[in-house]
The first five atom37 places (N, CA, C, CB, O) and aatype in JSON, in Angstrom:
{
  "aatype": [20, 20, 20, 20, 20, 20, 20, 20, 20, 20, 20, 20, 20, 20, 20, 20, 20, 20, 20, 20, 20, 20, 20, 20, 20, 20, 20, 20, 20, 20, 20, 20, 20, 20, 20, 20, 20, 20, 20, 20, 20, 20, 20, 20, 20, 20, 20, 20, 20, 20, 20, 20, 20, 20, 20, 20, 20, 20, 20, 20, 20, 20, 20, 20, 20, 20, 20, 20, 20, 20, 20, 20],
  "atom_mask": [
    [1, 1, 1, 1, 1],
    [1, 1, 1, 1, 1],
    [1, 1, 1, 1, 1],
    [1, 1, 1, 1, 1],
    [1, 1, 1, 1, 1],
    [1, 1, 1, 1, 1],
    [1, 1, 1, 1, 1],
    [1, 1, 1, 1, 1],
    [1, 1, 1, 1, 1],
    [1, 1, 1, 1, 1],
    [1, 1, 1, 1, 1],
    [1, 1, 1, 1, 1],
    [1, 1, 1, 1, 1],
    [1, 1, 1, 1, 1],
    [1, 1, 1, 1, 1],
    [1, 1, 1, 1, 1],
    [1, 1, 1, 1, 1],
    [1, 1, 1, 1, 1],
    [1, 1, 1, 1, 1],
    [1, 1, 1, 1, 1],
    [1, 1, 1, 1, 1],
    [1, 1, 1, 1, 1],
    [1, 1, 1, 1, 1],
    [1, 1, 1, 1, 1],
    [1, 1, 1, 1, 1],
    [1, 1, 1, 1, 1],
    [1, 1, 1, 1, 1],
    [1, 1, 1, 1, 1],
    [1, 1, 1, 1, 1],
    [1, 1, 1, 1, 1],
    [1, 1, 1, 1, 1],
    [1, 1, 1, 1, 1],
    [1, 1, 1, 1, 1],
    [1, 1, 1, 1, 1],
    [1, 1, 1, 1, 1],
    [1, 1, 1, 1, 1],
    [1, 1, 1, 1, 1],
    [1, 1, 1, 1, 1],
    [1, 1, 1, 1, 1],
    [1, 1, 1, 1, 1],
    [1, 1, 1, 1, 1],
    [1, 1, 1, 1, 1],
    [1, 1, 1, 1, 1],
    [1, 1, 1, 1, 1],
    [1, 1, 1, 1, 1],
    [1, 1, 1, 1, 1],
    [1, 1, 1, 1, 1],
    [1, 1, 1, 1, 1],
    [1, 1, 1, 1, 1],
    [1, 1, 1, 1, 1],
    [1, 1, 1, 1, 1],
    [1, 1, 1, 1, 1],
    [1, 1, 1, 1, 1],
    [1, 1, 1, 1, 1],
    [1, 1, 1, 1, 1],
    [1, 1, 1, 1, 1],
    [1, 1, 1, 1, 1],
    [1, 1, 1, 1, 1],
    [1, 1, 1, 1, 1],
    [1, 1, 1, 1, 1],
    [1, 1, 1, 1, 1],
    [1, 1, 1, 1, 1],
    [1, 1, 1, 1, 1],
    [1, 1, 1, 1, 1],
    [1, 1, 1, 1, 1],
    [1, 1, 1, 1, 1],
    [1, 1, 1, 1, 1],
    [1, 1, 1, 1, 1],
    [1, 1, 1, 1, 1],
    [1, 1, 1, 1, 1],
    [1, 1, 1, 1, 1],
    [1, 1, 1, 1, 1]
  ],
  "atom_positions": [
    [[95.25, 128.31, 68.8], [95.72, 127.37, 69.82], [96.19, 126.09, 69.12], [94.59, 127.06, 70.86], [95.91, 125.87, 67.94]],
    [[96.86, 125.3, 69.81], [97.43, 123.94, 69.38], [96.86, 122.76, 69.72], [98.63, 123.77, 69.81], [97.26, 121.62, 69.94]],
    [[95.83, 123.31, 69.7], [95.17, 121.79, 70.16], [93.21, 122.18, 69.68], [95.53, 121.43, 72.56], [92.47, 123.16, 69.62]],
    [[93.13, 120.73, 69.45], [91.42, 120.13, 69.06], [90.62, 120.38, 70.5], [91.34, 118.04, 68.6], [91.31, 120.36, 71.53]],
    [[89.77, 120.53, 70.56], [88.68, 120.5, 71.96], [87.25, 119.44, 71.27], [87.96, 122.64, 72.47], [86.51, 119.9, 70.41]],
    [[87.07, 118.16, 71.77], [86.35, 117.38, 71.47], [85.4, 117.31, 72.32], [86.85, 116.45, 71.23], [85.87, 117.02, 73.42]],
    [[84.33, 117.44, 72.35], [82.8, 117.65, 73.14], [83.4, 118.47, 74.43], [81.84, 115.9, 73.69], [84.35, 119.25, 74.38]],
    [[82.86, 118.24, 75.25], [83.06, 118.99, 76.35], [83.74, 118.48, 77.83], [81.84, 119.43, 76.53], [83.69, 119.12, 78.88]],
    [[84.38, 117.15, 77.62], [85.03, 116.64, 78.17], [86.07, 116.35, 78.16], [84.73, 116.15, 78.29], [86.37, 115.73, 79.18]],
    [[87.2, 116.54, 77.21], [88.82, 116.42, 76.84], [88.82, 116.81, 76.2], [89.6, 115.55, 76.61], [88.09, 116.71, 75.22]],
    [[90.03, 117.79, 76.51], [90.96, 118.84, 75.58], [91.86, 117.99, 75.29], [91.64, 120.21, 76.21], [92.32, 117.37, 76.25]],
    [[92.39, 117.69, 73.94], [93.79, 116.64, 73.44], [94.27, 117.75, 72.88], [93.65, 115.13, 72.25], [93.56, 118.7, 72.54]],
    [[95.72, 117.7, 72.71], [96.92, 118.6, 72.65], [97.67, 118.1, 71.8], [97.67, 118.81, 73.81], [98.39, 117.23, 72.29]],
    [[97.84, 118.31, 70.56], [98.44, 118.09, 69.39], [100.01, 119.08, 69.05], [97.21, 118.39, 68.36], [100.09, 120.3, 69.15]],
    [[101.2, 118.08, 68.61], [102.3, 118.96, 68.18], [102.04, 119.78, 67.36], [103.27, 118.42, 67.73], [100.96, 119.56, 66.81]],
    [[102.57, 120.64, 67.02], [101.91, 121.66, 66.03], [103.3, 121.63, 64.51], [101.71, 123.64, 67.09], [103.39, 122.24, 63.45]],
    [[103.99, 120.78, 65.07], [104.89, 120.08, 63.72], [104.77, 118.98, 62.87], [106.0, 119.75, 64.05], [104.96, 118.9, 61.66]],
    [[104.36, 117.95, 63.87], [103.88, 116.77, 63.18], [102.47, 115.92, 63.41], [104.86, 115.94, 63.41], [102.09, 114.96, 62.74]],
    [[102.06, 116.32, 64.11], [100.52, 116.44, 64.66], [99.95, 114.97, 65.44], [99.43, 116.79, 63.19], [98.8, 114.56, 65.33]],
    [[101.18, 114.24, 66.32], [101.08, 113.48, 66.98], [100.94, 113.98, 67.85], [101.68, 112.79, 66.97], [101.58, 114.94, 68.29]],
    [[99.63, 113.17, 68.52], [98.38, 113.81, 70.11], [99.42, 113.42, 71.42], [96.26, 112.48, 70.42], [99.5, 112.26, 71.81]],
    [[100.28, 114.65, 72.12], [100.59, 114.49, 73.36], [100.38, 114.28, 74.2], [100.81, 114.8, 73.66], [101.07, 113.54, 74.91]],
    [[99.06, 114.99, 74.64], [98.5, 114.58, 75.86], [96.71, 114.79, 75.68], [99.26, 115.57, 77.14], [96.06, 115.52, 74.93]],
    [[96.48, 114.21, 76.28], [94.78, 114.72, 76.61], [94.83, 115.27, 77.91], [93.52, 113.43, 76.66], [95.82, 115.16, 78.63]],
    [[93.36, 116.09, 78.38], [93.53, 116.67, 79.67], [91.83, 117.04, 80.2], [94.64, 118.13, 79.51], [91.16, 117.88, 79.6]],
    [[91.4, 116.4, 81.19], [89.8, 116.73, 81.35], [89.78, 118.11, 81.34], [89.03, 116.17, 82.74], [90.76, 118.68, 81.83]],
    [[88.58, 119.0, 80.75], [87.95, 120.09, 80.46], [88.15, 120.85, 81.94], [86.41, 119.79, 79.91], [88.51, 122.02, 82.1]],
    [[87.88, 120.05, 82.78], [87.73, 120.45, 84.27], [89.33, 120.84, 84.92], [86.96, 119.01, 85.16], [89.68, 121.82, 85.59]],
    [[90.09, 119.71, 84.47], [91.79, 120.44, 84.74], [91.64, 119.35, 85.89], [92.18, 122.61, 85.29], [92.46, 119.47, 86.8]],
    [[90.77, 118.36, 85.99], [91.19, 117.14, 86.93], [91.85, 115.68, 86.75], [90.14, 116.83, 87.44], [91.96, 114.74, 87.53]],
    [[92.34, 115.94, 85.06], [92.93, 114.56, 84.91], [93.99, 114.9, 83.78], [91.75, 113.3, 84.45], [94.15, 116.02, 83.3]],
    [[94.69, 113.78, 83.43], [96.01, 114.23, 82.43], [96.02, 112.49, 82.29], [97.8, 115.33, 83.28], [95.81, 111.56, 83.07]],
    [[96.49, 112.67, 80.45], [96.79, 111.58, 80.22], [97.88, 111.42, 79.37], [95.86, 111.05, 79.88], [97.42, 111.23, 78.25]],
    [[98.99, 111.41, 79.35], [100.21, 111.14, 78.59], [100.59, 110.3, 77.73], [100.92, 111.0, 79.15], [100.99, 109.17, 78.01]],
    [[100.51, 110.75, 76.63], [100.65, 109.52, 75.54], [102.16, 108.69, 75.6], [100.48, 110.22, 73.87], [103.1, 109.49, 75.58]],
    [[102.43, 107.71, 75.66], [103.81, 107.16, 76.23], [104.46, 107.22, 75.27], [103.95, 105.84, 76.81], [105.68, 107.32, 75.4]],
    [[103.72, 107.18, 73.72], [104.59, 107.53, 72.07], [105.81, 108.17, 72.3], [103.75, 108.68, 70.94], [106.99, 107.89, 72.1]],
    [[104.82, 109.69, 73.08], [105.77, 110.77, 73.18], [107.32, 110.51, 73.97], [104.96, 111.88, 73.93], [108.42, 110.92, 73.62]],
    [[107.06, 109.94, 74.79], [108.09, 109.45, 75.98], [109.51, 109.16, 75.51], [107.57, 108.06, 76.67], [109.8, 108.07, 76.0]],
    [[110.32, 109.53, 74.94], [111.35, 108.86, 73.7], [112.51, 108.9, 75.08], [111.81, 110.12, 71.76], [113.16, 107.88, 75.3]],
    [[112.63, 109.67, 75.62], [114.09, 108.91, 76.6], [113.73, 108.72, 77.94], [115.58, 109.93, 76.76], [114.32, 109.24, 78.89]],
    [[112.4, 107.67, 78.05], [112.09, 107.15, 79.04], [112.56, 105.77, 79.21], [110.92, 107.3, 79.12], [111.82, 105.13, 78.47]],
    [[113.64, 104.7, 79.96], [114.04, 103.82, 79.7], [112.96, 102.87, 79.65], [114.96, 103.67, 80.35], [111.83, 103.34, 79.8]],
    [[113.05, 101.72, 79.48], [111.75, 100.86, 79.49], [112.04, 100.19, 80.6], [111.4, 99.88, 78.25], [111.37, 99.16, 80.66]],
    [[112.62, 100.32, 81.35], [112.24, 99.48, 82.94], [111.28, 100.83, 83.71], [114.16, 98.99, 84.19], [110.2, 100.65, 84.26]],
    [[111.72, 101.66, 83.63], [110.77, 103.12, 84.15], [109.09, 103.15, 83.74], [111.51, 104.67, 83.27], [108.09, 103.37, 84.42]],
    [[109.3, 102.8, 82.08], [107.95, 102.44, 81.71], [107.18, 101.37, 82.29], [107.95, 102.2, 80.52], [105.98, 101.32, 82.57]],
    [[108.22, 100.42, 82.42], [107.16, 99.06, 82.87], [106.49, 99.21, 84.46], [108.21, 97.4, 82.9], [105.36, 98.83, 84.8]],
    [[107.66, 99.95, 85.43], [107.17, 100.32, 86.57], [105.57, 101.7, 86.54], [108.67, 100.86, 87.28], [104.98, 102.02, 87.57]],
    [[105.16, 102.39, 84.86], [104.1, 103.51, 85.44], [103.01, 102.46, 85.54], [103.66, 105.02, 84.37], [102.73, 101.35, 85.08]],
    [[102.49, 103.47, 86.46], [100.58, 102.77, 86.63], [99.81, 102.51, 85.58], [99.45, 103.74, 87.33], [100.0, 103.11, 84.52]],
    [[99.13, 101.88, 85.69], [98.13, 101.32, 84.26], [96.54, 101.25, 84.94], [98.71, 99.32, 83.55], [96.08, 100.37, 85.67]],
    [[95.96, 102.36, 84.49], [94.63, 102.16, 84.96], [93.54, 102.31, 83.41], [94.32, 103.48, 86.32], [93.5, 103.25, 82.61]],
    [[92.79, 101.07, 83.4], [91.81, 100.61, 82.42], [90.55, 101.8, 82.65], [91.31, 98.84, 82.76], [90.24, 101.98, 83.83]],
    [[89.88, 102.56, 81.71], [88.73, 103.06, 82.07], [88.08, 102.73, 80.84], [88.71, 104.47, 82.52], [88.76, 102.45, 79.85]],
    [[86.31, 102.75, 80.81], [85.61, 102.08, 79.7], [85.0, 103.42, 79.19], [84.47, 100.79, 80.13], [83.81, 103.68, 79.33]],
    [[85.87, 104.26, 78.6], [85.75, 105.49, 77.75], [84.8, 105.71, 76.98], [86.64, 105.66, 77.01], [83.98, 106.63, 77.01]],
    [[84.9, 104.65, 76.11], [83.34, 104.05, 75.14], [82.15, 104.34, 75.85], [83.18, 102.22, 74.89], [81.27, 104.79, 75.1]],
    [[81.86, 104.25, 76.89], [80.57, 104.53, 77.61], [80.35, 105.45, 78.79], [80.15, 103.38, 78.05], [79.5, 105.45, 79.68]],
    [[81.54, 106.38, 78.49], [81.94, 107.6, 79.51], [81.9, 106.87, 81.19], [80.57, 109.1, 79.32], [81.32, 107.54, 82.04]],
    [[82.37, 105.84, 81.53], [82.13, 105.39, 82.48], [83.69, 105.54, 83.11], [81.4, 104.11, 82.29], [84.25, 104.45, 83.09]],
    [[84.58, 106.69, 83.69], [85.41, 106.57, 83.71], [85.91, 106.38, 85.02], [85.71, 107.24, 83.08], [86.96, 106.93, 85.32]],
    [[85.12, 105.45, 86.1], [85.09, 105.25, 87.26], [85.55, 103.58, 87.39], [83.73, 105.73, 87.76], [86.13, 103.12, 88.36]],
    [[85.06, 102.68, 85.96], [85.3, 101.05, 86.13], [86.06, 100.89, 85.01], [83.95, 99.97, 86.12], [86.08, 101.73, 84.11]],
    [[86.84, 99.65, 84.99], [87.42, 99.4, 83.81], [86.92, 98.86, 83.02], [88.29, 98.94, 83.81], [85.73, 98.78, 83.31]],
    [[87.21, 98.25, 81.79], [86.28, 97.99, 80.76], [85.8, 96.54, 81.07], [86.93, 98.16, 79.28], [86.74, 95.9, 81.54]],
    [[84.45, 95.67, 80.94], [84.27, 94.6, 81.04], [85.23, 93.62, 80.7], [83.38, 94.51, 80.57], [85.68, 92.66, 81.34]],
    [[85.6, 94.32, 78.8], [86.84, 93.29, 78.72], [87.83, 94.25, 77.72], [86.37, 91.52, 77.92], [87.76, 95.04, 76.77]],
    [[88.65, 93.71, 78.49], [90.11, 94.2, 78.09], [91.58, 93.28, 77.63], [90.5, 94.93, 79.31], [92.73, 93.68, 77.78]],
    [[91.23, 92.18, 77.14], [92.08, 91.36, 76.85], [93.16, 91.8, 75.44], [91.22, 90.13, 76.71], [94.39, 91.73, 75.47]],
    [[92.23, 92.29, 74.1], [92.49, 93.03, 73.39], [93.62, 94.27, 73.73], [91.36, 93.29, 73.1], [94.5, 94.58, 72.93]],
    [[93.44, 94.87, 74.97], [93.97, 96.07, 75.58], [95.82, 95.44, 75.91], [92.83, 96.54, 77.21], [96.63, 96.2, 76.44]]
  ]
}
């Protein structure tokens, strides 16, 4: 397969040419996360309009955003 499986909560999906991570995807098949790297003829007004939701990953808490996110 083309891709890493990291604990038991996200499957990440690796090119199998140059081995930049495309997407991640919960184990469960209830979430998707798109790396925007990948995105190459997405204009950047399209980009600036996607959603941006903060989750505090670090502490599997993927319900709040991170205390702080300024860094982000």
């Amino acid at each position: 397969a083309d891709f890493l499986k990291y604990g038991r909560k996200i499957i990440h999906h690796f090119c199998k040419h140059c081995g930049t991570q495309l997407f991640g995807r919960a184990a469960d098949g209830t979430r998707m996360a798109i790396s925007v790297a990948v995105l190459d003829d997405l204009p950047a007004e399209e980009l600036a309009k996607a959603p941006v939701r903060l989750v505090d990953g670090i502490h599997d808490n993927f319900k709040e955003a991170p205390a702080f996110s300024a860094h982000l």
